[in-house]
C-alpha positions in Angstrom: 159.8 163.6 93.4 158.5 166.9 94.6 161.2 169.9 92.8 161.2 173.7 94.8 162.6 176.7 92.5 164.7 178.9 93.8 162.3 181.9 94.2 164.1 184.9 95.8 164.7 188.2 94.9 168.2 189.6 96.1 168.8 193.2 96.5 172.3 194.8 96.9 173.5 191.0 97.3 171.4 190.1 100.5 168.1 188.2 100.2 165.3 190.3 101.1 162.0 187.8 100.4 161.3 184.8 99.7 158.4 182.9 97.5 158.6 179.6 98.9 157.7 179.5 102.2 160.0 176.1 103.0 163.2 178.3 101.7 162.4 180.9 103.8 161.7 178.8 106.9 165.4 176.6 106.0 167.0 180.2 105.6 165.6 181.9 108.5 165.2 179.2 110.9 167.5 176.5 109.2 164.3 174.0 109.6 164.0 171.7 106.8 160.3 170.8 106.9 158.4 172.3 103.4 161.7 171.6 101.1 162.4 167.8 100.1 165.0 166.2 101.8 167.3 164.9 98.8 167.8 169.1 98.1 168.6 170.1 101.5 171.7 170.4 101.5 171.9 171.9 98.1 169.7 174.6 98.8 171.8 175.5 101.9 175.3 175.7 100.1 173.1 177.8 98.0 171.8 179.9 100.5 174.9 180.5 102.4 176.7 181.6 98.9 174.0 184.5 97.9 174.1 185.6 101.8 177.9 185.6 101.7 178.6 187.3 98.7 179.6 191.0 98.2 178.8 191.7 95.0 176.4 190.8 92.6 179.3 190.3 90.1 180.4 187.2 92.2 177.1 185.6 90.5 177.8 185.8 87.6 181.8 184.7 88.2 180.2 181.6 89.5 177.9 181.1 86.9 180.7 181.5 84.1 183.1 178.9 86.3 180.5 176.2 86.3 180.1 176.2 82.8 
């Protein structure tokens, strides 16, 4: 099983640059290929969360409600 971190830096709660370049090609051209397919749709909810929210504080808020 091939894992991908999560490898982005966010700045004033929109991604800016990416690490990985599989995340980067599913974020910017919503193409799969480099990422393994049993975390595709994972890293997408993902994806679409940071790139909605706000404010950084909605981060943390999610981190606290998952625990």
């Amino acid at each position: 099983m091939t894992s991908v971190k999560l490898q982005a830096t966010v700045s004033w709660v929109k991604i800016r640059n990416f690490v990985h370049k599989g995340l980067k090609r599913l974020y910017a051209e919503n193409s799969a290929k480099g990422v393994p397919p049993d975390t595709v749709d994972k890293l997408r909810k993902m994806l679409a969360f940071l790139d909605d929210m706000q404010d950084p504080e909605e981060l943390r808020q999610s981190a606290k409600s998952a625990i």
